[in-house]
C-alpha positions as CSV (number, residue, x, y, z in Angstrom):
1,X,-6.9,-1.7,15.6
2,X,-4.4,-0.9,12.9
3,X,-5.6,2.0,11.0
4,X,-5.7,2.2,7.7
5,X,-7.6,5.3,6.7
6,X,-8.0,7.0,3.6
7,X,-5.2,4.1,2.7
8,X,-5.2,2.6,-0.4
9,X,-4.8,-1.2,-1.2
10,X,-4.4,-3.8,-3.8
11,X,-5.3,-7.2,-2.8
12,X,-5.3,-9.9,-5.7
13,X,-7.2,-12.9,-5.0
14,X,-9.6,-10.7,-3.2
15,X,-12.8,-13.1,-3.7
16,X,-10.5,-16.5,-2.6
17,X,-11.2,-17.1,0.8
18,X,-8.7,-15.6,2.4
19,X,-8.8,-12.7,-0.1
20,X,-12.3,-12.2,1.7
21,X,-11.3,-12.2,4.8
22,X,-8.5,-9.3,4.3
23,X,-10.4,-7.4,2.3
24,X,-13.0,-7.2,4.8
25,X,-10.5,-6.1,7.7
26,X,-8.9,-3.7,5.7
27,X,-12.5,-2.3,5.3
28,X,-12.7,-2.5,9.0
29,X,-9.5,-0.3,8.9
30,X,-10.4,2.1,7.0
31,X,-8.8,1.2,3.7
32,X,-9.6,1.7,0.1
33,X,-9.5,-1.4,-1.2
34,X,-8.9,-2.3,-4.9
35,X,-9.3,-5.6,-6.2
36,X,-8.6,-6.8,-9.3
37,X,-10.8,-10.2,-11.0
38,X,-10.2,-12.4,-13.6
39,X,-13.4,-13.6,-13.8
40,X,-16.2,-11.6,-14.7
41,X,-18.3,-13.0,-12.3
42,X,-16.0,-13.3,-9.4
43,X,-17.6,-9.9,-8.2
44,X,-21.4,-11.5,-8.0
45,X,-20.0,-14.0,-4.7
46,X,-18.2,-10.9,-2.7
47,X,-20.4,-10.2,0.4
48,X,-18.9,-6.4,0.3
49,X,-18.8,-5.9,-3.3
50,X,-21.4,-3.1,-3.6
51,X,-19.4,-1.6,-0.2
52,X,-18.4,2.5,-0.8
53,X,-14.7,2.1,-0.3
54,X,-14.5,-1.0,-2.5
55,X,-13.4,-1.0,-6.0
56,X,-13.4,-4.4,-8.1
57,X,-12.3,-4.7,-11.6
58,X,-13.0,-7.7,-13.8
59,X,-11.1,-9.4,-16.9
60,X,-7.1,-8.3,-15.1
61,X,-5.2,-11.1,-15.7
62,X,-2.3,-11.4,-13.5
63,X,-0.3,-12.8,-15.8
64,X,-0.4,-10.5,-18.6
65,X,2.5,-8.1,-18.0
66,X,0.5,-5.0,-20.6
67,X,-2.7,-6.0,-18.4
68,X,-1.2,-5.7,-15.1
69,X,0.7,-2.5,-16.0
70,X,-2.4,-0.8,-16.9
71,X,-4.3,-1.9,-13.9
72,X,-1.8,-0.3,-11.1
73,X,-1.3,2.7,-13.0
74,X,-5.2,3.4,-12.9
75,X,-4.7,2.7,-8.8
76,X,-4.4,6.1,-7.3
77,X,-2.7,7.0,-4.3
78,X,-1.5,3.1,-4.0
79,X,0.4,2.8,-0.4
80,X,0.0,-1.2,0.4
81,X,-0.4,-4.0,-2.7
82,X,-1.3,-7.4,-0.9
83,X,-0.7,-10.5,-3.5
84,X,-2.9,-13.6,-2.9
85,X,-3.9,-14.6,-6.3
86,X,-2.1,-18.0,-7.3
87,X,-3.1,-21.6,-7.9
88,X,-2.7,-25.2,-6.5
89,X,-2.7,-28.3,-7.8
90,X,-1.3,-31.4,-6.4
91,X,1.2,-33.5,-8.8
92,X,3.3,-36.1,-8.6
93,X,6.5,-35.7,-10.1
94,X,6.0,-38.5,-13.5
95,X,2.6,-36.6,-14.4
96,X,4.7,-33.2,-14.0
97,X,4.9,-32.1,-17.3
98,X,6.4,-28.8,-18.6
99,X,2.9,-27.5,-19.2
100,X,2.0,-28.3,-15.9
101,X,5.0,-26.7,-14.1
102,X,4.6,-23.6,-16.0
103,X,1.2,-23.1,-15.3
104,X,2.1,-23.1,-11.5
105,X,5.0,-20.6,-11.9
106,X,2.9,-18.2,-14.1
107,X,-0.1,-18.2,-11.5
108,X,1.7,-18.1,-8.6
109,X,5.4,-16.7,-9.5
110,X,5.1,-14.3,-12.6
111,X,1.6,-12.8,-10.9
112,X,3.7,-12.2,-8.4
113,X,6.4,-10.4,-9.7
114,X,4.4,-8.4,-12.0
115,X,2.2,-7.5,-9.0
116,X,5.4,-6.5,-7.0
117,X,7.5,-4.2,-9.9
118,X,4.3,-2.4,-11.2
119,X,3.1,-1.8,-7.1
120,X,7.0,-0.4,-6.4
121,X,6.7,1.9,-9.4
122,X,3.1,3.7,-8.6
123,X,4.5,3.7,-4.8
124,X,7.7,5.4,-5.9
125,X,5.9,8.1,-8.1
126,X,3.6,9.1,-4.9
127,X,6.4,10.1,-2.7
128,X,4.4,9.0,0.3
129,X,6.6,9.9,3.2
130,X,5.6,6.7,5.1
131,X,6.8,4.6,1.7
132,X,4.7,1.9,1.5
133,X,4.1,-2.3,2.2
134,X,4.4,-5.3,0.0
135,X,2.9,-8.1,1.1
136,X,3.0,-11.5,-0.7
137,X,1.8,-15.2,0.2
138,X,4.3,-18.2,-0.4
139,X,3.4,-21.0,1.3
140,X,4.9,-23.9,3.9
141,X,6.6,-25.9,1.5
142,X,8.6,-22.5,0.6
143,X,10.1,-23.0,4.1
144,X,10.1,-26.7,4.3
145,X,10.3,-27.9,1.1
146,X,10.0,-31.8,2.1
147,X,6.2,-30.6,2.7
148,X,6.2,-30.1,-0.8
149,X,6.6,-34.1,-1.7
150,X,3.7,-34.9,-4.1
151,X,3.1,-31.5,-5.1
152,X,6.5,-30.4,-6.1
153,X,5.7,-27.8,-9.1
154,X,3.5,-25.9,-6.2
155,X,6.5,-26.3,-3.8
156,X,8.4,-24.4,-6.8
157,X,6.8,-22.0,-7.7
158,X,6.1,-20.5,-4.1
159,X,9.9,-21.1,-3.5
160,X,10.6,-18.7,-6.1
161,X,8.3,-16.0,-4.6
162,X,10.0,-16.5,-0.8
163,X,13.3,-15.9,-3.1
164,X,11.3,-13.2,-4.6
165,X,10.3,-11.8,-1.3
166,X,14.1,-11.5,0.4
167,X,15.6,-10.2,-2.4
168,X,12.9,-7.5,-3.2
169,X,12.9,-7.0,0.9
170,X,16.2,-5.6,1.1
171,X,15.9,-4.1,-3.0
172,X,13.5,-1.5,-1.6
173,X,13.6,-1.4,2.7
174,X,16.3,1.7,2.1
175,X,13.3,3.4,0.6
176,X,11.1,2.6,3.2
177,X,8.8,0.3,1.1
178,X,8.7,-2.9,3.2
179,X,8.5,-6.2,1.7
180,X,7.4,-9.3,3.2
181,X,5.3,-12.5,3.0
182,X,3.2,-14.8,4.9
183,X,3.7,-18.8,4.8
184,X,0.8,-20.6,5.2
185,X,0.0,-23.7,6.3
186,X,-3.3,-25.6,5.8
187,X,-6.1,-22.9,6.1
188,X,-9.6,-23.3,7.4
189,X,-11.5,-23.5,4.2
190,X,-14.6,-24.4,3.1
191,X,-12.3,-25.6,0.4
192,X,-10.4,-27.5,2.4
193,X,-12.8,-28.9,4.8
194,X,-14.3,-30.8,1.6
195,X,-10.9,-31.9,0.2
196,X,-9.9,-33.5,4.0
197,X,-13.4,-34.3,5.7
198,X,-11.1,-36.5,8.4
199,X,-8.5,-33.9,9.1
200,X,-8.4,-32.2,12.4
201,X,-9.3,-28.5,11.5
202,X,-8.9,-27.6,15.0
203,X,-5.3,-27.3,14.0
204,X,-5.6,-25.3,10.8
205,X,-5.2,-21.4,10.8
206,X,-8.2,-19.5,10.3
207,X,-8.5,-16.9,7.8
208,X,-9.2,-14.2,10.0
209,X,-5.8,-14.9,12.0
210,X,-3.8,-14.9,9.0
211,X,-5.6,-11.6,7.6
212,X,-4.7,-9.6,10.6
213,X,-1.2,-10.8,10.6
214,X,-1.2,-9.5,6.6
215,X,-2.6,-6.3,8.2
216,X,0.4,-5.5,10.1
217,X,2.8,-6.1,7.5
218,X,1.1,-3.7,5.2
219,X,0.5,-0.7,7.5
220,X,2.8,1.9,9.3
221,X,2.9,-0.1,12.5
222,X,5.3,-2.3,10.4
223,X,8.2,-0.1,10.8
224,X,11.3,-2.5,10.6
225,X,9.9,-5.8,9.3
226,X,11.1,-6.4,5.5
227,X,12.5,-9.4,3.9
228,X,10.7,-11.8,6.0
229,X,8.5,-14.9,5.2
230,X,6.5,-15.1,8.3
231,X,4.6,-18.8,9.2
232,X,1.3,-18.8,9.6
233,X,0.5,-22.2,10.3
234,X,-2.0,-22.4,13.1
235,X,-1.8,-25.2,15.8
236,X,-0.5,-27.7,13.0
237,X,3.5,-26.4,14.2
């Protein structure tokens, strides 16, 4: 198992679904996990909220830039920051109004990159000799953006943070903090299983699988990896 003790982690979006599921193998790991909410209640539905080695913080918004400053300089001995936090919303592209876009870009994009400069700083200032990880989530359509027909602000905004990812990737791998993301496809949700009650979900990719793919790309097992936007799709090719 990829060992992650006395390691400490960021992981926005921690009570999403998947957010669950990597907090809880990073537990599993070892890890100090650190987990920043926007809503107040978000902690109440976290089955390891109360856990030792588990610290949540309500009312961060991800994209206030003063609010997300404060937040990783209060994160001590930060070595892996894991960014899952984001929205959806399908749109097609006559009801796609400049509100609309922007909210996408400022959940998913400017999160993001906030999440990314302010994690590179406190990883800097620590001087850990094994650097440290960045991990980020686009999604398919960031790789094939003719998935993104009918949902094309979405498509954008998680375009931006592959762009983000490759750019940042080679930015910092000379410093030995590794940059990468994972590109998922349609996960196995409870979520999703409502939205699509005919789909096949024998082809989705299960939480679980995707978490301990983000697991190696935030540890020291990841030695060379950076820049990269891995698939995660599941059986759905």
């Amino acid at each position: 198992m990829t060992d992650f003790t006395e390691r400490h982690v960021v992981v926005t979006g921690g009570t999403g679904a998947l957010g669950l599921a990597v907090v809880e193998a990073l537990l599993q790991a070892g890890a100090h996990c650190h987990v920043p909410c926007l809503g107040t209640h978000d902690p109440d539905t976290a089955p390891w909220r109360d856990h030792d080695r588990v610290t949540m913080t309500p009312g961060v918004d991800l994209t206030d830039e003063t609010a997300v400053v404060a937040y990783y300089n209060d994160v001590p001995d930060l070595f892996a920051s894991v960014h899952l936090a984001g929205g959806f919303a399908m749109c097609r592209i006559e009801n796609a109004s400049a509100e609309r876009i922007m909210a996408m870009l400022q959940s998913n994009l400017v999160s993001c990159f906030l999440c990314c400069r302010e994690a590179t700083k406190r990883i800097r200032s620590l001087g850990d000799p094994n650097g440290g990880r960045i991990v980020n989530v686009a999604s398919r359509p960031a790789l094939e953006p003719r998935q993104g027909a009918r949902m094309t602000p979405y498509a954008v905004a998680k375009g931006g943070i592959a762009t983000l990812t490759q750019a940042l990737g080679a930015e910092l791998a000379p410093e030995g903090i590794l940059v990468n993301a994972i590109a998922p496809g349609t996960l196995d949700t409870p979520a999703n299983r409502k939205a699509m009650p005919k789909a096949d979900t024998s082809q989705w990719a299960s939480c679980d699988d995707v978490a301990r793919t983000i697991l190696f790309l935030a540890s020291t097992e990841n030695r060379v990896t950076h820049g990269s936007v891995v698939p995660v799709y599941g059986g759905g090719g």
